[in-house]
C-alpha positions as CSV (number, residue, x, y, z in Angstrom):
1,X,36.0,-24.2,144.0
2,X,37.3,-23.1,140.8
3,X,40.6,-22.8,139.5
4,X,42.7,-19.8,138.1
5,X,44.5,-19.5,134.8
6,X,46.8,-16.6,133.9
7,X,45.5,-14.8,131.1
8,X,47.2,-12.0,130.0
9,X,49.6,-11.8,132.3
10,X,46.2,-11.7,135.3
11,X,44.7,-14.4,137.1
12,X,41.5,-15.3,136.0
13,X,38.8,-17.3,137.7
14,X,37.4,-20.1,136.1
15,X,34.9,-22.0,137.7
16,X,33.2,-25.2,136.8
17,X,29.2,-25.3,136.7
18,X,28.8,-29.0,136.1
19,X,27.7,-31.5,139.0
20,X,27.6,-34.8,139.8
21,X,25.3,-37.2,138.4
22,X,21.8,-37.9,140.5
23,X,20.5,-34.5,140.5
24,X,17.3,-33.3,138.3
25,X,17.0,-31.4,136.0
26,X,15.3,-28.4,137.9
27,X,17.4,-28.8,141.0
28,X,20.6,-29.1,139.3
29,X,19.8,-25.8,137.5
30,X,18.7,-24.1,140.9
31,X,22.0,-25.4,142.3
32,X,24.3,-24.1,139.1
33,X,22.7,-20.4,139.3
34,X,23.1,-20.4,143.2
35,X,26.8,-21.3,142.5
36,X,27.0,-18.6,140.0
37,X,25.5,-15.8,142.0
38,X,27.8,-16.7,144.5
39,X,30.9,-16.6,142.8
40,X,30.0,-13.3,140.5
41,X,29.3,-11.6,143.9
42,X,32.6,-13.2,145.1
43,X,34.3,-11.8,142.1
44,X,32.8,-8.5,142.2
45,X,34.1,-7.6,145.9
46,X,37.3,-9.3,145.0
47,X,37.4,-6.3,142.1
48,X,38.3,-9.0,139.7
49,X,38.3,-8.0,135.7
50,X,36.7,-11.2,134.5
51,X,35.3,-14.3,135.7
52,X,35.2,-17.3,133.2
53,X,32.1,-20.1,133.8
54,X,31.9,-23.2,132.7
55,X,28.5,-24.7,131.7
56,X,29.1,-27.3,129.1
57,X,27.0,-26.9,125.4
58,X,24.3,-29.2,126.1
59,X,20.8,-27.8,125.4
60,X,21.8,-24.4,126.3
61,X,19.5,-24.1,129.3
62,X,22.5,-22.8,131.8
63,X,24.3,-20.8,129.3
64,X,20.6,-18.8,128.8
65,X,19.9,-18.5,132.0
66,X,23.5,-17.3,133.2
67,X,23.5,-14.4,130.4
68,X,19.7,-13.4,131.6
69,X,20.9,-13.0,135.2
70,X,23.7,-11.3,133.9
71,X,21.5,-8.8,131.8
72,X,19.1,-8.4,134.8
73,X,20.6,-8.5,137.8
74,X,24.5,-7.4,136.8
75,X,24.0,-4.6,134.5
76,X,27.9,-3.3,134.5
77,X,28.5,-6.9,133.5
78,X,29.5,-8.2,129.9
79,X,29.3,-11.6,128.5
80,X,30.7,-13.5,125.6
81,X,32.1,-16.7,124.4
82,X,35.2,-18.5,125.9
83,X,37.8,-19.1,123.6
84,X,37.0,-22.2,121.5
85,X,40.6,-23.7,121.6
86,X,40.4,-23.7,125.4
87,X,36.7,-24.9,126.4
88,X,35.3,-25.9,123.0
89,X,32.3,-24.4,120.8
90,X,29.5,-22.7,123.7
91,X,30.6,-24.7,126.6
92,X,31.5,-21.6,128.8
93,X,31.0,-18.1,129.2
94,X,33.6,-14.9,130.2
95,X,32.0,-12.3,132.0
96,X,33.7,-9.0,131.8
97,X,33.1,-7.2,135.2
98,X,32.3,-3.7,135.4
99,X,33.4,-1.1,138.0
């Protein structure tokens, strides 16, 4: 589960992509995009605004993938940066929902 922060005066979602150690790499990544598929359909019938996703800066691998699905499969979608005084330089990702 994620948690929510106010932003604005609005609840936002943020949820946390990283897992616990013992996973490879492939099946970590398969297991990080189901999670994100899940909770950007969650969001999306929930009519939420925005959905923040926390990935972690590492070799970029997640935060690619996430914004390809986004471009792809969630076309009312926008992405950018989180805030870098909140979750640090690339480590997570606000998607702007569409209606």
């Amino acid at each position: 589960m994620g948690s929510n922060k106010t932003s604005g005066g609005r609840e936002v979602r943020v949820v946390d992509l990283h897992l616990k150690a013992g996973y490879n790499q492939a099946d970590a990544i398969e297991r990080q995009l189901a999670r994100f598929t899940g909770e950007m359909d969650s969001a999306i019938r929930a009519g939420a605004a925005e959905i923040v996703f926390i990935h972690g800066s590492g070799r970029g691998k997640l935060k690619d993938e996430i914004r390809r699905i986004i471009a792809e499969d969630y076309p009312s979608c926008r992405y950018r940066d989180a805030p870098f005084g909140r979750f640090g330089v690339g480590g997570a990702t606000v998607v702007l929902i569409g209606k």
